[in-house]
matplotlib code that plots the C-alpha trace (Angstrom):
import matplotlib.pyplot as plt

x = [-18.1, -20.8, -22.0, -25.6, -25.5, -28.5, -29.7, -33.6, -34.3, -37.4, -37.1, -40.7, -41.1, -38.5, -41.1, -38.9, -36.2, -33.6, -35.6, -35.9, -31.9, -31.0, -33.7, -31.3, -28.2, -29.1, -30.1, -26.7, -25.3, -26.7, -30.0, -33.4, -35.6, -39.1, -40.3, -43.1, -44.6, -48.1, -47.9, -48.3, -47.3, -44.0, -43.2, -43.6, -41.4, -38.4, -39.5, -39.1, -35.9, -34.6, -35.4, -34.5, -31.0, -31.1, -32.0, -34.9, -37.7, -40.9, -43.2, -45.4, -48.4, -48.6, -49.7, -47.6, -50.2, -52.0, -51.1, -52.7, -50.6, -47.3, -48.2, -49.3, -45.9, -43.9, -45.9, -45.8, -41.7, -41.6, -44.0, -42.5, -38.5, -38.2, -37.1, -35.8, -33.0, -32.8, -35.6, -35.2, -38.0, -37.1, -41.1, -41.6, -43.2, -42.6, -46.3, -46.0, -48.8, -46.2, -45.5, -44.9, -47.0, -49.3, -50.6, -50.0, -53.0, -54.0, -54.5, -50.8, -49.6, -51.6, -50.9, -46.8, -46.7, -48.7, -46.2, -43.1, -43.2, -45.9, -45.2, -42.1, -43.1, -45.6, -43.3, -41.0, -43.5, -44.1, -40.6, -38.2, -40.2, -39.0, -35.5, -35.5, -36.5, -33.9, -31.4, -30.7, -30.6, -30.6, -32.8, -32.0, -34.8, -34.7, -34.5, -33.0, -30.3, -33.3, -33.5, -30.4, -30.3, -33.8, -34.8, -33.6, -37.3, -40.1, -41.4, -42.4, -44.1, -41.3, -38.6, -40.3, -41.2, -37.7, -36.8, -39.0, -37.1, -33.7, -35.0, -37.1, -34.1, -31.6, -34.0, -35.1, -31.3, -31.0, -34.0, -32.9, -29.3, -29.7, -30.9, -28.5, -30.7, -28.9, -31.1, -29.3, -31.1, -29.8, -30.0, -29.7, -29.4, -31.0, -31.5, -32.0, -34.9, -38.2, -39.9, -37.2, -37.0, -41.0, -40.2, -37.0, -39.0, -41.7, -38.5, -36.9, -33.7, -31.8, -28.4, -30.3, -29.8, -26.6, -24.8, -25.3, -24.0, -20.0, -19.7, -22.0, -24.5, -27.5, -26.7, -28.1, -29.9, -27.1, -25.1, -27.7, -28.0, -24.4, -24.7, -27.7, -25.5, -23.3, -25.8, -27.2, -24.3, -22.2, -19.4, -21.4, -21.7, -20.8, -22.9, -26.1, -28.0, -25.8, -27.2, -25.5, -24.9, -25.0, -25.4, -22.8, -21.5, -24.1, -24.0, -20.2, -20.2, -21.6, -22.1, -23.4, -27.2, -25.1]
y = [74.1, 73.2, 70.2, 69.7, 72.2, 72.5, 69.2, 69.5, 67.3, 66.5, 66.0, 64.4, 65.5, 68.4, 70.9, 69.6, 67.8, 65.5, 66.8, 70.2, 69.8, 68.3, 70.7, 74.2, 71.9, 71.0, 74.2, 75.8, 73.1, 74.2, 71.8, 73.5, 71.7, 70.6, 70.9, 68.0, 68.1, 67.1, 70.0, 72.8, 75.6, 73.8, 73.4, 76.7, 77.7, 75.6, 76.7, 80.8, 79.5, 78.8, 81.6, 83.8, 82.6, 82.9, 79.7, 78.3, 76.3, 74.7, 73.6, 71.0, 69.7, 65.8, 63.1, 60.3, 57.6, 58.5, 57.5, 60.0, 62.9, 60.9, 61.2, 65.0, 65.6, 64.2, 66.0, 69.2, 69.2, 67.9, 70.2, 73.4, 72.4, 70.2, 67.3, 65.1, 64.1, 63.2, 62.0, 61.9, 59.8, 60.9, 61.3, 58.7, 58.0, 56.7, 56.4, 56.7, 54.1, 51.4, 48.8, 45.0, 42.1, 41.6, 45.1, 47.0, 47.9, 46.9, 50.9, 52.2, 48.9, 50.1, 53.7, 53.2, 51.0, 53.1, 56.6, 54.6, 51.9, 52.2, 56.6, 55.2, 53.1, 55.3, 58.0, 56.0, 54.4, 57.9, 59.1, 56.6, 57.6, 60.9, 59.3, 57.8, 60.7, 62.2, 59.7, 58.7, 59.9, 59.2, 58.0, 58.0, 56.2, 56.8, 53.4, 53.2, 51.8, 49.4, 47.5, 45.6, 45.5, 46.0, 48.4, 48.1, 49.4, 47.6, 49.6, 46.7, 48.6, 51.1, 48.3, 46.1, 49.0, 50.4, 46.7, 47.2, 50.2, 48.5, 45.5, 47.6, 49.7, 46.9, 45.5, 48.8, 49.5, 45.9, 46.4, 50.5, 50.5, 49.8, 53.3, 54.7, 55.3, 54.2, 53.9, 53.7, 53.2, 56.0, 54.3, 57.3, 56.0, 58.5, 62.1, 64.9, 66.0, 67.7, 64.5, 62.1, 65.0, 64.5, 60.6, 60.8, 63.1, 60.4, 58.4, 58.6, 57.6, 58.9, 57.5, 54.0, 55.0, 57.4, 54.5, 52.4, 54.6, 54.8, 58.7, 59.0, 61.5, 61.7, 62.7, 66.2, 66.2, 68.4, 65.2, 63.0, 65.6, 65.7, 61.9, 62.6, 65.0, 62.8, 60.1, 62.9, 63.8, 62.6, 61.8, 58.5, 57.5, 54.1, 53.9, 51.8, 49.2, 50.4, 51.0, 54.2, 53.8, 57.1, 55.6, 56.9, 53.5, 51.5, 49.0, 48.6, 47.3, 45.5, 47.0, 45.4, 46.4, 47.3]
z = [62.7, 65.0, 64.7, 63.6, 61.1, 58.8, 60.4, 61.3, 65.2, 66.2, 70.0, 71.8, 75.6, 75.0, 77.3, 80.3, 81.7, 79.4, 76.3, 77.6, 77.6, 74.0, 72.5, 74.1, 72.8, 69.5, 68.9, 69.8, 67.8, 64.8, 64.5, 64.1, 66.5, 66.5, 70.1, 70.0, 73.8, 75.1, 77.5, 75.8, 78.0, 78.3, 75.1, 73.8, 76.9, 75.0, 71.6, 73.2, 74.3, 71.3, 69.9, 72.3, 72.1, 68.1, 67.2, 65.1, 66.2, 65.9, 68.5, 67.8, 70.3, 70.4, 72.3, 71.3, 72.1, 69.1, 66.2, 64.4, 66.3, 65.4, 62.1, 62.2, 63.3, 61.1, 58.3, 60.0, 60.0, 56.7, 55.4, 56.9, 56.8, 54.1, 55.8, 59.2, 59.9, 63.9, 65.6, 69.7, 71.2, 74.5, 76.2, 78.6, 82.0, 85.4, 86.8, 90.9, 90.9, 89.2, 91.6, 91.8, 89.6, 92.4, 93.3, 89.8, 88.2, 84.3, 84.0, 85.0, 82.9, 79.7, 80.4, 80.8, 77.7, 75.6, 76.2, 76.3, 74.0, 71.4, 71.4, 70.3, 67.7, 66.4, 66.0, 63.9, 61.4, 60.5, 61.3, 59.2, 55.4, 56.4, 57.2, 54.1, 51.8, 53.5, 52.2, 56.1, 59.8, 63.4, 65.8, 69.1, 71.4, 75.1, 77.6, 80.6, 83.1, 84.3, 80.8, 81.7, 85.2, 86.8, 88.9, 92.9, 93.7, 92.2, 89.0, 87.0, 83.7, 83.8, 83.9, 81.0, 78.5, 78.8, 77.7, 75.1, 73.7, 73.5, 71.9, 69.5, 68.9, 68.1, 65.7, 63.7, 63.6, 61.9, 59.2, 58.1, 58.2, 54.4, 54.1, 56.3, 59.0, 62.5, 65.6, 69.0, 72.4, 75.5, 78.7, 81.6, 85.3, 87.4, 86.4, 88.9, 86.4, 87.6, 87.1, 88.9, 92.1, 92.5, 92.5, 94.7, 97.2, 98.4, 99.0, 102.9, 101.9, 99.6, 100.5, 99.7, 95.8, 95.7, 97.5, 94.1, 92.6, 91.9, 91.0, 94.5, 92.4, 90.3, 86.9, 85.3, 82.2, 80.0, 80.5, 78.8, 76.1, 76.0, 74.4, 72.8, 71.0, 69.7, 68.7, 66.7, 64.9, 62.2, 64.9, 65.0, 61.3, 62.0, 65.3, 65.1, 67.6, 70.4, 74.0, 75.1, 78.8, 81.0, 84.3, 86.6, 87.1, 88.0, 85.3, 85.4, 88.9, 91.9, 95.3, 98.0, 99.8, 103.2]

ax = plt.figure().add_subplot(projection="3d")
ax.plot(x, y, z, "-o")
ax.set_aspect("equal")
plt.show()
């Protein structure tokens, strides 16, 4: 039996990376999977591979920033499948302008809190109706390692909105679990994703962040999809305001700077 059978996932930012990941996944688990990406030639690249490989799929272009697009979305699956019964807000940003309080700029501030927390919470005002005319479902909201720890170099947007998302998770998981909807916060440390490489890159030493880490590597999407997967599922019926830890180690433990 796989596992999301007849279940229909709308994954944001699934033209790359984690979502890229969990879209393939789903999919093989059953789940037909609305693609919802900004960039379009990416997303449509996940959508063929879906179908390529026999599954069925949708791809939706969206800018989560407007609400209006979040809304289109959530119509658009409705409209055409029926229903939703995951929602993955997994888009997000890491600007490479986002620094410390003194030298961050109001722009990259505005710009990281509009994808990563407000995307967020626009995609749920339109996506828990659907939840609920559903009669329940899962949404699983992406944070990070950093929203309990902070971040060892200075990303001060990043760090706060993906304090944002747990908070925000914890509480939506508190106001719908009467309709069955649980909501559940995925915390990755880092990724080896296309995005993460490009910021790891204009670093000079590496060893400075595998050292922090206790499995000594940088974790590979599929392995964030993997728990994304189970959030997803019915596995976790009595999983709700949780933060789902998939760090390596990092959180568990405390190493020293030398």
């Amino acid at each position: 039996m796989k596992r999301l059978n007849n279940k229909i996932a709308l994954i944001t930012g699934a033209g790359s990376g984690i979502g890229q990941s969990a879209a393939l996944l789903f999919a093989k688990e059953g789940a037909t999977v609305v693609v919802v990406d900004l960039n379009g030639d990416k997303g449509e690249k996940t959508r063929d591979m879906i179908l390529k490989m026999g599954g069925e799929a949708l791809f939706i272009h969206a800018n989560i920033t407007r609400e209006t697009d979040c809304q289109d979305m959530i119509n658009i699956t409705e409209k055409k499948f029926g229903k939703l019964d995951v929602l993955f807000n997994n888009a997000g940003i890491m600007h490479h302008k986002d620094t410390n309080a003194v030298d961050l700029d109001d722009k990259t501030w505005d710009l990281t809190m509009n994808i990563n927390v407000k995307g967020i919470f626009h995609s749920c005002k339109y996506g828990i109706p659907a939840l609920q005319r559903s009669g329940g479902g899962s949404i699983i909201n992406m944070a990070s390692f950093v929203a309990l720890l902070g971040s060892a170099k200075s990303n001060l947007a990043y760090t706060a909105s993906k304090g944002a998302v747990v908070s925000l998770s914890r509480e939506l998981a508190i106001c719908y679990a009467p309709d069955n909807i649980r909501v559940n916060a995925l915390c990755p440390g880092p990724i080896s994703t296309e995005a993460f490489r490009e910021f790891i890159g204009r670093e000079t030493n590496i060893e400075y962040h595998l050292k922090r880490i206790p499995l000594k590597r940088f974790g590979r999407p599929e392995e964030v999809a993997n728990c994304a997967l189970y959030l997803a599922s019915d596995e976790s019926s009595y999983v709700t305001g949780s933060v789902l830890m998939v760090d390596g180690g990092i959180t568990a433990t405390y190493l020293s700077s030398d």
